[in-house]
KEKOLVO-941680 format. One record per residue: residue in three letters; residue number from 0; x, y, z of N, C-alpha, C, O in turn. Coordinates in steps of 0.02 Angstrom, whole numbers. Layout:
BEGIN
+------+-----+--------+--------+--------+--------+--------+--------+--------+--------+--------+--------+--------+--------+
! rest !  nr !    npx !    npy !    npz !   capx !   capy !   capz !    cpx !    cpy !    cpz !    opx !    opy !    opz !
+------+-----+--------+--------+--------+--------+--------+--------+--------+--------+--------+--------+--------+--------+
!  ALA ! NUM !      X !      Y !      Z !      X !      Y !      Z !      X !      Y !      Z !      X !      Y !      Z !
...
+------+-----+--------+--------+--------+--------+--------+--------+--------+--------+--------+--------+--------+--------+
This chain:
BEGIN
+------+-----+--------+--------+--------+--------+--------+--------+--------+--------+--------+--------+--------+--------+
! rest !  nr !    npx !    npy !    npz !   capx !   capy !   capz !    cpx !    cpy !    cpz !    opx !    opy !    opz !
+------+-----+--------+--------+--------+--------+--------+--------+--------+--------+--------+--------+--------+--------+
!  UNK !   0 !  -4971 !   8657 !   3751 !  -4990 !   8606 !   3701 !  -5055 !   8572 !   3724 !  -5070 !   8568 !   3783 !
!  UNK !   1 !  -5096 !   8546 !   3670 !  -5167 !   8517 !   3691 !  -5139 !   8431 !   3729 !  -5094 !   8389 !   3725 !
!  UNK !   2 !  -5199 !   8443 !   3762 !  -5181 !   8388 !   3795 !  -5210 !   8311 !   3754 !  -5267 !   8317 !   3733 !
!  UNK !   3 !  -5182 !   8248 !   3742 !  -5187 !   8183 !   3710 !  -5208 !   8147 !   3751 !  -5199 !   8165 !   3810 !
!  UNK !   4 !  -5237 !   8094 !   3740 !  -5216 !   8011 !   3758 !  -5231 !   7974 !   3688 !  -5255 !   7999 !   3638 !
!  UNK !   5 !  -5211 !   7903 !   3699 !  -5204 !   7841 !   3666 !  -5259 !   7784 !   3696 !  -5271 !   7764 !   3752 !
!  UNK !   6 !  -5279 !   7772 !   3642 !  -5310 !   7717 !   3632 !  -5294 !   7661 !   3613 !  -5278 !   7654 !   3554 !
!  UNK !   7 !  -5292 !   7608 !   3657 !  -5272 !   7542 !   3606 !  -5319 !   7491 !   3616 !  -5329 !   7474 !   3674 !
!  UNK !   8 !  -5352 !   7461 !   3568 !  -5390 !   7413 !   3534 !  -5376 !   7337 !   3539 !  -5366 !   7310 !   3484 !
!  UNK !   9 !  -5374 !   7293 !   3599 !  -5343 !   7250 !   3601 !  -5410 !   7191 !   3601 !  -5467 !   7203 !   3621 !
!  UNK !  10 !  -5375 !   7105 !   3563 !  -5431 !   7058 !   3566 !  -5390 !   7001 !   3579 !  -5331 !   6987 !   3566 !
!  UNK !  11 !  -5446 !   6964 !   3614 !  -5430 !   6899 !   3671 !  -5477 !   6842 !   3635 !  -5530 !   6856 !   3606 !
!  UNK !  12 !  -5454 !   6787 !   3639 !  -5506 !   6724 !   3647 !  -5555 !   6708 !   3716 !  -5527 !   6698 !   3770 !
!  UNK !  13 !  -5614 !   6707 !   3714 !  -5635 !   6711 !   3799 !  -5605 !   6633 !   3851 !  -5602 !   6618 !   3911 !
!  UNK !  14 !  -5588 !   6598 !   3783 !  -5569 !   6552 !   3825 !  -5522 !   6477 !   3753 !  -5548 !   6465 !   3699 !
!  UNK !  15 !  -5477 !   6454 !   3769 !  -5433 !   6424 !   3748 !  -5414 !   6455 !   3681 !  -5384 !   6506 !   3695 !
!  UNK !  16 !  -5417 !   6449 !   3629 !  -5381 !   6487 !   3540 !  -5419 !   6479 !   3496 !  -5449 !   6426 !   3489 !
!  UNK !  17 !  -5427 !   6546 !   3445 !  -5470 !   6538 !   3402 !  -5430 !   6572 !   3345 !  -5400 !   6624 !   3358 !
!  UNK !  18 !  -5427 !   6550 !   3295 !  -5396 !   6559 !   3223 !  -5433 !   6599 !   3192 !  -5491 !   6581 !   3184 !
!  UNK !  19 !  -5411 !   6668 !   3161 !  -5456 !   6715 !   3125 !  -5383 !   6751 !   3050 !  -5322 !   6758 !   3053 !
!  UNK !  20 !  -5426 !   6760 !   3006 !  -5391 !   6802 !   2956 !  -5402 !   6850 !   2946 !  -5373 !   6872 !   2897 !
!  UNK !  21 !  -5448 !   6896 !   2982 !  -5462 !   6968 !   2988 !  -5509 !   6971 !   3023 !  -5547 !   6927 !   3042 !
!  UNK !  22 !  -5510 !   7062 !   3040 !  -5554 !   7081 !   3080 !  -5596 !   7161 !   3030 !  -5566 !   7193 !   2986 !
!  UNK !  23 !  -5650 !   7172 !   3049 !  -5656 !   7246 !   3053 !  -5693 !   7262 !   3133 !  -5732 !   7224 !   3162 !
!  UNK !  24 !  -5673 !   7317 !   3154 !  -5689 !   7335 !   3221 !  -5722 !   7394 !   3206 !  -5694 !   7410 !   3153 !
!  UNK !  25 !  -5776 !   7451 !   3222 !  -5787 !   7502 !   3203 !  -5801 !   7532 !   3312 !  -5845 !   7509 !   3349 !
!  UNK !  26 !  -5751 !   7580 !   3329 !  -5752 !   7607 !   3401 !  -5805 !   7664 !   3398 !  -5819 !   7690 !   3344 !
!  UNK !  27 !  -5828 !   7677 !   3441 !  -5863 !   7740 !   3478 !  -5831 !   7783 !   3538 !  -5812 !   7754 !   3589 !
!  UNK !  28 !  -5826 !   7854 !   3531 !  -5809 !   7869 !   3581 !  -5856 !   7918 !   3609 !  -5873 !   7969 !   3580 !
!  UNK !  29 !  -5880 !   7897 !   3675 !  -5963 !   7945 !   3690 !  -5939 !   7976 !   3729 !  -5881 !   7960 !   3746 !
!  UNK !  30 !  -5979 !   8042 !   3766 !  -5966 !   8089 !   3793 !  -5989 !   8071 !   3868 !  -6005 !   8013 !   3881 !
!  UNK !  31 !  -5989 !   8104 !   3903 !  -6033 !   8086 !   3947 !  -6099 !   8087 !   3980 !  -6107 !   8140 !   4010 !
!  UNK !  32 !  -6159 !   8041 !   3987 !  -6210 !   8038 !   3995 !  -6245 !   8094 !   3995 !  -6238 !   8116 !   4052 !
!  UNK !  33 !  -6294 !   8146 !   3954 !  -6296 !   8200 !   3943 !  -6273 !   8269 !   3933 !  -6297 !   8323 !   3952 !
!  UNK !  34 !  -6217 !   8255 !   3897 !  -6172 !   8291 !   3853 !  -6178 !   8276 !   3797 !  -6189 !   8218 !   3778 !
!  UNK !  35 !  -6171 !   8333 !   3756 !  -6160 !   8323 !   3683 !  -6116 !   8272 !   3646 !  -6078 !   8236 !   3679 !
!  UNK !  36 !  -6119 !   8269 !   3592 !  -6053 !   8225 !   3570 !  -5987 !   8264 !   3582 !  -5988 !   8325 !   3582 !
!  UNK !  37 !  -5930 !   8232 !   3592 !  -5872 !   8275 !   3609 !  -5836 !   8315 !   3567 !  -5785 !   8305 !   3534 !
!  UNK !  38 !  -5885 !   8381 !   3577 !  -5845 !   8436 !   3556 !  -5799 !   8447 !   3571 !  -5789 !   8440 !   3631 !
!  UNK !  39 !  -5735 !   8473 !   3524 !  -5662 !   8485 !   3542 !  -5624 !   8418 !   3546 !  -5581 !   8407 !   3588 !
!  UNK !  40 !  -5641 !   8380 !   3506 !  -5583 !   8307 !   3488 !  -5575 !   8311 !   3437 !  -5616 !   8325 !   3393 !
!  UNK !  41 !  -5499 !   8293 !   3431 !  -5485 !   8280 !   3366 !  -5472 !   8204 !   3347 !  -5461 !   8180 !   3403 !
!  UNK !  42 !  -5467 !   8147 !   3297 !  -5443 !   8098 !   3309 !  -5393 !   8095 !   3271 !  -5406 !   8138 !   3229 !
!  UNK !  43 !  -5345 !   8073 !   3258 !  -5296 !   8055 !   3226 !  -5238 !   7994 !   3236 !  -5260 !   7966 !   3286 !
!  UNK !  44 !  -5178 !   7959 !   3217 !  -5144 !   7941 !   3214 !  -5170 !   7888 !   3237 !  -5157 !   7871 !   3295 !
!  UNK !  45 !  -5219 !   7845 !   3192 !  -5212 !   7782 !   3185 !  -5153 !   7721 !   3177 !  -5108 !   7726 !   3136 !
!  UNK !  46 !  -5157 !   7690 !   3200 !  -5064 !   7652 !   3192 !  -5083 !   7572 !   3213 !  -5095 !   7554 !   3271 !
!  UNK !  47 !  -5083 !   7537 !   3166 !  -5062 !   7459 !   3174 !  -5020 !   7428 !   3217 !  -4962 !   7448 !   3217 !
!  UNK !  48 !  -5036 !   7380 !   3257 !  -4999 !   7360 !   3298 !  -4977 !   7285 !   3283 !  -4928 !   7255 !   3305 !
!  UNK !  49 !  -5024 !   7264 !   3242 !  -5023 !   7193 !   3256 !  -5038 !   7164 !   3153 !  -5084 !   7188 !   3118 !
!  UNK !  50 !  -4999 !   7123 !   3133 !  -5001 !   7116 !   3098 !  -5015 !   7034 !   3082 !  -4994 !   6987 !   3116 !
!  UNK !  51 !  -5053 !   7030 !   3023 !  -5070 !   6972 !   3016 !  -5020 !   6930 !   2959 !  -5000 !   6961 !   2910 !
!  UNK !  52 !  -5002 !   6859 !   2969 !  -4968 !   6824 !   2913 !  -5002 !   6844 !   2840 !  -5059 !   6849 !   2817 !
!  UNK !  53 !  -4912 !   6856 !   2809 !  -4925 !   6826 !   2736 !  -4967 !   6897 !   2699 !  -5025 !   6905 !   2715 !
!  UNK !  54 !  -4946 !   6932 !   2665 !  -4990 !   6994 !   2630 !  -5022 !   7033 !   2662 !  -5066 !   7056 !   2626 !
!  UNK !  55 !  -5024 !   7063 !   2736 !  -5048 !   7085 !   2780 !  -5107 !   7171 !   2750 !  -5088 !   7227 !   2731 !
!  UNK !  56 !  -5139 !   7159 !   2755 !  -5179 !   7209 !   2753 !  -5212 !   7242 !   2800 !  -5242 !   7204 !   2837 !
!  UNK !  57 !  -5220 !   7324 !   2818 !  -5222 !   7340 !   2854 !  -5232 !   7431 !   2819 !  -5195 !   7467 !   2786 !
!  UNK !  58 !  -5312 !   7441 !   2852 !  -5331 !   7514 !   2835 !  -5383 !   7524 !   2899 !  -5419 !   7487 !   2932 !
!  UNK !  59 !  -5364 !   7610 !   2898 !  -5411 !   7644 !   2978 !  -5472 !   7715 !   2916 !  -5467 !   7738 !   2859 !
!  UNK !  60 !  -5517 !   7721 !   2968 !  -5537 !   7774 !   2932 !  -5573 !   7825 !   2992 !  -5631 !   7827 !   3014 !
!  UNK !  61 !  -5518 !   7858 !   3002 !  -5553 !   7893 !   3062 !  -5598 !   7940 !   3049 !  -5606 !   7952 !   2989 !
!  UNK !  62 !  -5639 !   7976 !   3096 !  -5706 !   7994 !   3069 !  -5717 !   8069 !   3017 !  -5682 !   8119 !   3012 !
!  UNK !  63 !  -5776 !   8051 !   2985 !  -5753 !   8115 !   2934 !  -5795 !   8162 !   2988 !  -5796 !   8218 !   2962 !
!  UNK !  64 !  -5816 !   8164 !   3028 !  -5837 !   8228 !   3077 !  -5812 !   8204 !   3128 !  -5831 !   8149 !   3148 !
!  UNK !  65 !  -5754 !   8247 !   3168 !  -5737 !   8229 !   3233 !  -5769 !   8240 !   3293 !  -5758 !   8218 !   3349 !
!  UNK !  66 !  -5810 !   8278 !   3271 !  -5863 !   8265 !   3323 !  -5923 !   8213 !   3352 !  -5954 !   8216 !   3405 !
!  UNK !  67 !  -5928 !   8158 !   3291 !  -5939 !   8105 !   3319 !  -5915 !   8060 !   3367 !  -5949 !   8028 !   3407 !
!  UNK !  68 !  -5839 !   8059 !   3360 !  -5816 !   8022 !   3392 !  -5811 !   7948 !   3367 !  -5808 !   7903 !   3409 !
!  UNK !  69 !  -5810 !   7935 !   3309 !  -5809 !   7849 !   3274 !  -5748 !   7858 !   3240 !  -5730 !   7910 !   3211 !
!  UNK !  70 !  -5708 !   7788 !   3247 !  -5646 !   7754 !   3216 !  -5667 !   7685 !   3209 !  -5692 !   7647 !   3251 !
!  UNK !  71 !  -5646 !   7672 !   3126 !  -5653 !   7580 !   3107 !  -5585 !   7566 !   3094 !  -5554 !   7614 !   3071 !
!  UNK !  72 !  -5559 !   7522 !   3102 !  -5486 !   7478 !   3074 !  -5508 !   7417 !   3050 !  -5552 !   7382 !   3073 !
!  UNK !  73 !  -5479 !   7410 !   3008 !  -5503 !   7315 !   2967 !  -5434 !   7289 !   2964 !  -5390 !   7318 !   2932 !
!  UNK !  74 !  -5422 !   7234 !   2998 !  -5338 !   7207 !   2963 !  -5357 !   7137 !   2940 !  -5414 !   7118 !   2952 !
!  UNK !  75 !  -5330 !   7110 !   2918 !  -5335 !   7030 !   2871 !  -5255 !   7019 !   2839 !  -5216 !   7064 !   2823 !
!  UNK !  76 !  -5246 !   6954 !   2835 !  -5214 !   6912 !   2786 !  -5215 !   6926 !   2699 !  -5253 !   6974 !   2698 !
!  UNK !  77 !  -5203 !   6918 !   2652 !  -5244 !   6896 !   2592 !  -5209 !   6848 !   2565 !  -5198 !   6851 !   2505 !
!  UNK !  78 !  -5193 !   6817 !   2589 !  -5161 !   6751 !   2585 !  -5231 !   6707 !   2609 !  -5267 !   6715 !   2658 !
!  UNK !  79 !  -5234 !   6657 !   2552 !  -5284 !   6602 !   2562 !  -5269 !   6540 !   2583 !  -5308 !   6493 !   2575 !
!  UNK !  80 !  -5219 !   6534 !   2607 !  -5194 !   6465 !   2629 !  -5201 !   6468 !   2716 !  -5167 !   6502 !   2754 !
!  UNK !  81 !  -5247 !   6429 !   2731 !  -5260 !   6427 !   2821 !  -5208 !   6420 !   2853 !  -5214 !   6442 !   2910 !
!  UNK !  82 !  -5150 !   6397 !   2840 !  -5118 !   6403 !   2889 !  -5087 !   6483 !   2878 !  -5028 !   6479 !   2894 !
!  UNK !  83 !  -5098 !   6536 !   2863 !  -5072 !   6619 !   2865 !  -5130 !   6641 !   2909 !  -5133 !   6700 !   2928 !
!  UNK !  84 !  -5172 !   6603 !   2925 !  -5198 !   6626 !   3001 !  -5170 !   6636 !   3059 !  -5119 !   6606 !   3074 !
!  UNK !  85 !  -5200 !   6681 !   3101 !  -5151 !   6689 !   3169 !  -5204 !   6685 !   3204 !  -5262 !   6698 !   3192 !
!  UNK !  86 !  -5166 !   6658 !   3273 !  -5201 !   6624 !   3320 !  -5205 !   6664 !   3375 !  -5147 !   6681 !   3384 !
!  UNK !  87 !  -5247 !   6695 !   3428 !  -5281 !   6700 !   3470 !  -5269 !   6671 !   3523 !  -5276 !   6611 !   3513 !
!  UNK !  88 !  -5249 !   6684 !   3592 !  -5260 !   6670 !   3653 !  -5317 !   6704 !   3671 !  -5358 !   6735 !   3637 !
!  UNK !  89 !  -5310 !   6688 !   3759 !  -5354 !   6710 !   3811 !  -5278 !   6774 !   3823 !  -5282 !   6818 !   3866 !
!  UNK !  90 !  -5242 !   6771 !   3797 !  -5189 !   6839 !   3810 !  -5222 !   6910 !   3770 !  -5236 !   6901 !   3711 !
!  UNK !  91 !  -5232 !   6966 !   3795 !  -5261 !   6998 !   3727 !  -5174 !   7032 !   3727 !  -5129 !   7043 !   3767 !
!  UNK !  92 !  -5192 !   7041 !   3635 !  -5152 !   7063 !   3582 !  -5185 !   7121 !   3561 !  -5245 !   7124 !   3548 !
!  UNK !  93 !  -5139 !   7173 !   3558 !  -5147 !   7228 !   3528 !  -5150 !   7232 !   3468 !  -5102 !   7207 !   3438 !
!  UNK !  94 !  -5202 !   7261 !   3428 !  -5233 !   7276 !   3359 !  -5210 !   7348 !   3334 !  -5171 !   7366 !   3290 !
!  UNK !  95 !  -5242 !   7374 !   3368 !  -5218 !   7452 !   3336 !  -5235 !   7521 !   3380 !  -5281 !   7530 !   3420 !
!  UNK !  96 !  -5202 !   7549 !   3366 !  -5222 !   7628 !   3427 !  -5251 !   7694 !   3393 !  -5239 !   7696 !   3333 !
!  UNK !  97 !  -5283 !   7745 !   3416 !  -5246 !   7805 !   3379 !  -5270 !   7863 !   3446 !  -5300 !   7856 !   3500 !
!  UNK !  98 !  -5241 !   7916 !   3411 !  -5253 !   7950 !   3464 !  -5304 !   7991 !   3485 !  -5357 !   7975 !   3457 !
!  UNK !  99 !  -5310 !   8032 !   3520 !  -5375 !   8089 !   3526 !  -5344 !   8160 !   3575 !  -5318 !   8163 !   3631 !
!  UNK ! 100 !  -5358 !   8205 !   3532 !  -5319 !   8266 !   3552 !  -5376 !   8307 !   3571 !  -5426 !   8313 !   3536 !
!  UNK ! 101 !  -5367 !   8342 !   3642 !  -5426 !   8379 !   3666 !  -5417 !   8454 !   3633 !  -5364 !   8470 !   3604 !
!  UNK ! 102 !  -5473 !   8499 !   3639 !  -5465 !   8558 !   3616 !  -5513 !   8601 !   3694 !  -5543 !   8568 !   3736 !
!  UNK ! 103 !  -5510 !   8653 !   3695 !  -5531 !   8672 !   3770 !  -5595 !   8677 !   3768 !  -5624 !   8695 !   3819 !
!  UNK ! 104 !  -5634 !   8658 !   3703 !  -5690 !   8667 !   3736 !  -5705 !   8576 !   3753 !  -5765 !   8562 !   3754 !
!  UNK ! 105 !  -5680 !   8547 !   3760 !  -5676 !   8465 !   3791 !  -5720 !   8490 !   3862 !  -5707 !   8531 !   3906 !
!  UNK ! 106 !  -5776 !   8446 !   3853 !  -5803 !   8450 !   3922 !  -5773 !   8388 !   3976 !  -5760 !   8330 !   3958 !
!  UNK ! 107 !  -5766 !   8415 !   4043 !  -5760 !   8352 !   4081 !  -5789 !   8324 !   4073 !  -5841 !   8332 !   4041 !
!  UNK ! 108 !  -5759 !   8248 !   4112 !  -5804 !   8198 !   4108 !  -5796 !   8133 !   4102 !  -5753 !   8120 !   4060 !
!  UNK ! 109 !  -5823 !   8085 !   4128 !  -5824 !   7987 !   4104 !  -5836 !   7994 !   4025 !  -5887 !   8014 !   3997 !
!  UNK ! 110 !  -5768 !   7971 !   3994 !  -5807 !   7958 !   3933 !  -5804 !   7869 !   3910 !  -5786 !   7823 !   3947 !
!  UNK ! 111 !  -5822 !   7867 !   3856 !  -5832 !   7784 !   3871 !  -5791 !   7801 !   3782 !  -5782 !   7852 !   3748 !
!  UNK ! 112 !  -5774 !   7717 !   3774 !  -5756 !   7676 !   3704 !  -5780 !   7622 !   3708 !  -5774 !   7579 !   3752 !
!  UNK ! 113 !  -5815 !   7623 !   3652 !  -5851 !   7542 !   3637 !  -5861 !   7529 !   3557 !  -5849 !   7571 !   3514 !
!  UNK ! 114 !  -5880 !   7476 !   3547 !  -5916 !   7467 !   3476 !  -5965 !   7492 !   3457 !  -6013 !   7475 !   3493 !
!  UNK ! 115 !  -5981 !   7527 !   3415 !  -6031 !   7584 !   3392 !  -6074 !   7534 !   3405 !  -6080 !   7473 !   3398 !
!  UNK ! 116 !  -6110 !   7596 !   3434 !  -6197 !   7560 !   3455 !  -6231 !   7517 !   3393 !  -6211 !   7538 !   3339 !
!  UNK ! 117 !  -6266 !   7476 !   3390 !  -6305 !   7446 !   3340 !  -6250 !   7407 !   3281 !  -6281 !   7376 !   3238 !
!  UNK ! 118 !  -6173 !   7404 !   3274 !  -6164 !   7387 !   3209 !  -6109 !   7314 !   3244 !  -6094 !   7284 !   3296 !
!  UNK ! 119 !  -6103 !   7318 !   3204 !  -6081 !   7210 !   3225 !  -6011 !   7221 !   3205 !  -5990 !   7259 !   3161 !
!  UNK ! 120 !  -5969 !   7170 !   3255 !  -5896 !   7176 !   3235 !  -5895 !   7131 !   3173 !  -5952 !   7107 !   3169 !
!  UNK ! 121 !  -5859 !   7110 !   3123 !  -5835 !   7068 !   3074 !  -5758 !   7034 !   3106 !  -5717 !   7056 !   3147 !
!  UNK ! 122 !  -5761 !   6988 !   3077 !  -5714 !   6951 !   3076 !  -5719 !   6886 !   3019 !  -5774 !   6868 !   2996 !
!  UNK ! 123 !  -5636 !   6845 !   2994 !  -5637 !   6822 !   2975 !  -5611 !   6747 !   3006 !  -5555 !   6742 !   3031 !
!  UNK ! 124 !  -5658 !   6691 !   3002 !  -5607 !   6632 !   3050 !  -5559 !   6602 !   3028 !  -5536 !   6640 !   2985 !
!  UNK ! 125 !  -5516 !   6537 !   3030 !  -5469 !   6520 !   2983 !  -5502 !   6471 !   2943 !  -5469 !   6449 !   2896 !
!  UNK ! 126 !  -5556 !   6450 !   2950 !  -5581 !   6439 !   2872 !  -5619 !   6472 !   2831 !  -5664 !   6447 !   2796 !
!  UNK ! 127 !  -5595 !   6560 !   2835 !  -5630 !   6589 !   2788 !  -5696 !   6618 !   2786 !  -5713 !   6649 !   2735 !
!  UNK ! 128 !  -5737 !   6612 !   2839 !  -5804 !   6615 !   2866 !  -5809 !   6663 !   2896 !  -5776 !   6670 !   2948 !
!  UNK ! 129 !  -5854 !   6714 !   2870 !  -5858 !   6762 !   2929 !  -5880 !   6770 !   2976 !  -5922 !   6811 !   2957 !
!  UNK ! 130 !  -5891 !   6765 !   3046 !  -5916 !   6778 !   3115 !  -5916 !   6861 !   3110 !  -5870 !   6900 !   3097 !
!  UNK ! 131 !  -6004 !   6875 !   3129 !  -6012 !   6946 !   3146 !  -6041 !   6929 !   3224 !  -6080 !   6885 !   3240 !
!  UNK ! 132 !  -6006 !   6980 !   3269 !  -6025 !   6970 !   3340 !  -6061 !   7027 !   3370 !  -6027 !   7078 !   3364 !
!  UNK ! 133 !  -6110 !   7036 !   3395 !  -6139 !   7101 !   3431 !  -6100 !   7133 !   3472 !  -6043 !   7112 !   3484 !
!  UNK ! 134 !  -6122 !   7183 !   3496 !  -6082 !   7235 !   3553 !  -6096 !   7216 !   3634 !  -6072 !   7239 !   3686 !
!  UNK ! 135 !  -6147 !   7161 !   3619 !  -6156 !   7149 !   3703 !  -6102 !   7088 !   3710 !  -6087 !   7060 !   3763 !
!  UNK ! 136 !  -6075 !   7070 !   3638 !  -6021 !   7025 !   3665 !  -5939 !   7051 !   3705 !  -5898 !   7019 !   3738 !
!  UNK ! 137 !  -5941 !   7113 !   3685 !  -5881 !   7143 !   3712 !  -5880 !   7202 !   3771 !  -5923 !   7245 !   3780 !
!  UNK ! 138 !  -5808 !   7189 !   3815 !  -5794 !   7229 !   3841 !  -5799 !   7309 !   3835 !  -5775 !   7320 !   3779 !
!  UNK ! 139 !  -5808 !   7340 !   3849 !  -5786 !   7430 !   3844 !  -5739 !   7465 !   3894 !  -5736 !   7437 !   3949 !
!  UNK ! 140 !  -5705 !   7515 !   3885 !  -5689 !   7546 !   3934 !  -5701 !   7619 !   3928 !  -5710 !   7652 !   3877 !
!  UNK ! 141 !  -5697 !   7643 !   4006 !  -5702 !   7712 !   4008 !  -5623 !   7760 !   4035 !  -5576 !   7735 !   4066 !
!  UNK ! 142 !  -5628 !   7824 !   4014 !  -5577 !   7864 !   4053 !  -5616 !   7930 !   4071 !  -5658 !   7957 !   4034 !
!  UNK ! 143 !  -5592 !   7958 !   4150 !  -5619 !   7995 !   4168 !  -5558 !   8066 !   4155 !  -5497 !   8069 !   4164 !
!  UNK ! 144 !  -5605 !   8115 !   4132 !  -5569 !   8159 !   4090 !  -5571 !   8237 !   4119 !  -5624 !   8267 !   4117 !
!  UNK ! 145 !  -5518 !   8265 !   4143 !  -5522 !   8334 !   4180 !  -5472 !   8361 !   4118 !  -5416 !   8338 !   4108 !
!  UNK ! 146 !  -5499 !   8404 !   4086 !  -5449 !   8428 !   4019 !  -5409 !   8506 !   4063 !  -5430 !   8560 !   4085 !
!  UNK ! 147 !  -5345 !   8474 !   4057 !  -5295 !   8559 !   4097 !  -5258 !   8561 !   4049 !  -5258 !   8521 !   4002 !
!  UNK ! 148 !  -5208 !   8628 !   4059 !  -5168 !   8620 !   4001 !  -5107 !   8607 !   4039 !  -5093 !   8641 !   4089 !
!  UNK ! 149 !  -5064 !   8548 !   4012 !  -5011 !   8504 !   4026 !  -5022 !   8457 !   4063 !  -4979 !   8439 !   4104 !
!  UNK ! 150 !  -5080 !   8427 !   4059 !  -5081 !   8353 !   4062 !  -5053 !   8336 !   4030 !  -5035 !   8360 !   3976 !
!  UNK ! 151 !  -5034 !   8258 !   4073 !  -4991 !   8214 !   4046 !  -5044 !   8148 !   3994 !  -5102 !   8160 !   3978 !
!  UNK ! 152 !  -5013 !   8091 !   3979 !  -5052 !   8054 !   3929 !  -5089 !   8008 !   3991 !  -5074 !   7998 !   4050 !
!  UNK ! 153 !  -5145 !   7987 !   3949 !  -5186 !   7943 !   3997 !  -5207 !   7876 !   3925 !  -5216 !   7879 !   3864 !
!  UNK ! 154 !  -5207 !   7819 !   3978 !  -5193 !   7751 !   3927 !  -5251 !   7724 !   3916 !  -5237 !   7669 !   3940 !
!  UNK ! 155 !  -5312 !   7718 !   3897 !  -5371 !   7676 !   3881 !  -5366 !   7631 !   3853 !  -5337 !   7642 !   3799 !
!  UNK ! 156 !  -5387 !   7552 !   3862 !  -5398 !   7495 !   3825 !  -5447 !   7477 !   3805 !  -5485 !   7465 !   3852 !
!  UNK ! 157 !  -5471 !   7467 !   3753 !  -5533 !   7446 !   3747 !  -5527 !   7363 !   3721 !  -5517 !   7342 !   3664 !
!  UNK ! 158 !  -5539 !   7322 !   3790 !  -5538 !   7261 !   3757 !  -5601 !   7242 !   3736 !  -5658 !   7260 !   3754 !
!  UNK ! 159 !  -5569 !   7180 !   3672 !  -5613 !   7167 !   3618 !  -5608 !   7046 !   3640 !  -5568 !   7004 !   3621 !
!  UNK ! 160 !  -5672 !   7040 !   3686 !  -5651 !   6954 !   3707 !  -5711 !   6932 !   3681 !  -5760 !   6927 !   3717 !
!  UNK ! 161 !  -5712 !   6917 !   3619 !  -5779 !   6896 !   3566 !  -5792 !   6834 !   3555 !  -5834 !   6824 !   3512 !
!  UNK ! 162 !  -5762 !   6778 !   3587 !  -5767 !   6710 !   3535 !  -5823 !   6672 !   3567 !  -5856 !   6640 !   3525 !
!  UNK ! 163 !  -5846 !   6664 !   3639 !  -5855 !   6628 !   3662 !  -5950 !   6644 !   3643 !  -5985 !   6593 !   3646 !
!  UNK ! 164 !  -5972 !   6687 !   3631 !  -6033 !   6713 !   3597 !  -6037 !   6748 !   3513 !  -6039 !   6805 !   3491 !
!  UNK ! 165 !  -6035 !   6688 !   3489 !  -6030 !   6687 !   3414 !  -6108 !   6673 !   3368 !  -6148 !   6627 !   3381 !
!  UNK ! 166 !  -6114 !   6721 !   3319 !  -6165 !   6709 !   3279 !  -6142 !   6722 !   3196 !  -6101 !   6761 !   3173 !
!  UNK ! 167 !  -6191 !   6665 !   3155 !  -6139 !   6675 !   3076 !  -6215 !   6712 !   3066 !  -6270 !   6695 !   3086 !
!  UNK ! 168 !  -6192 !   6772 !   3027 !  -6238 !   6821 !   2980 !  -6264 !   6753 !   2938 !  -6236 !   6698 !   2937 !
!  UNK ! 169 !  -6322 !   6773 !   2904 !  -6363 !   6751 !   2893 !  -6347 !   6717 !   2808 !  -6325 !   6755 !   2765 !
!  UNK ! 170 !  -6362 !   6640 !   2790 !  -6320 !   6622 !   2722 !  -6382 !   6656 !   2654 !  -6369 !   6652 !   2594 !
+------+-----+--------+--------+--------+--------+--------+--------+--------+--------+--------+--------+--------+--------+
């Protein structure tokens, strides 16, 4: 069987609580430093982890070429009443995962997950406002990748600790 791991997408307050009614996140998954994009991935099984009060909404769109390597998830409320906001620690909370299935031509290698180069996270705060944050505001992580056949699963986090460097898009 091809060998997997999991991804999970987790976000923190950098420091005391911040109230939000949605997010969109858009991930990257790069190859390693002069390698192609990762040939032989598949992505699939996007899955919600974390749900927001009150009408919860929640869609993934994993990539239409898997050889890019890009996954977005957006979750939100649609409930307009501030208090169906959910609150944020410095604990991170899991958002959403999905997986990535190697195929043999998977080259070894460090690969990294981050926020696609150049595009801004979204979010919604609890009054409704959107905060877009750059990519130098967040964490990334990497996994180092020897593709055999019957490996076991390997766990990547990609934390997401955005509040404490905030900018409002432009009115």
């Amino acid at each position: 069987s091809p060998q997997t791991f999991d991804i999970t997408v987790q976000l923190s307050a950098d420091q005391d609580t911040q109230t939000l009614r949605g997010y969109q996140i858009p991930i990257d998954l790069s190859p390693p430093a002069g390698e192609e994009p990762p040939v032989g991935w598949t992505v699939t099984g996007v899955t919600q982890l974390f749900s927001f009060p009150e009408n919860d909404f929640f869609e993934s769109s994993p990539p239409p070429d898997p050889s890019e390597g890009d996954v977005s998830a957006q979750g939100l409320t649609l409930s307009t009443d501030p208090n169906d906001a959910a609150v944020f620690t410095t604990t991170p909370v899991s958002l959403f995962s999905f997986t990535v299935e190697l195929g043999a031509e998977a080259v070894e290698g460090d690969y990294t997950a981050s926020v696609v180069d150049g595009l801004l996270v979204s979010f919604i705060d609890g009054a409704g406002e959107e905060i877009a944050v750059g990519p130098n505001d967040f964490n990334s992580a990497s996994i180092s990748l020897v593709p055999e056949p019957g490996s076991g699963l390997a766990a990547l986090v990609v934390c997401l600790s955005a509040f404490s460097r905030r900018r409002r898009r432009g009115a």
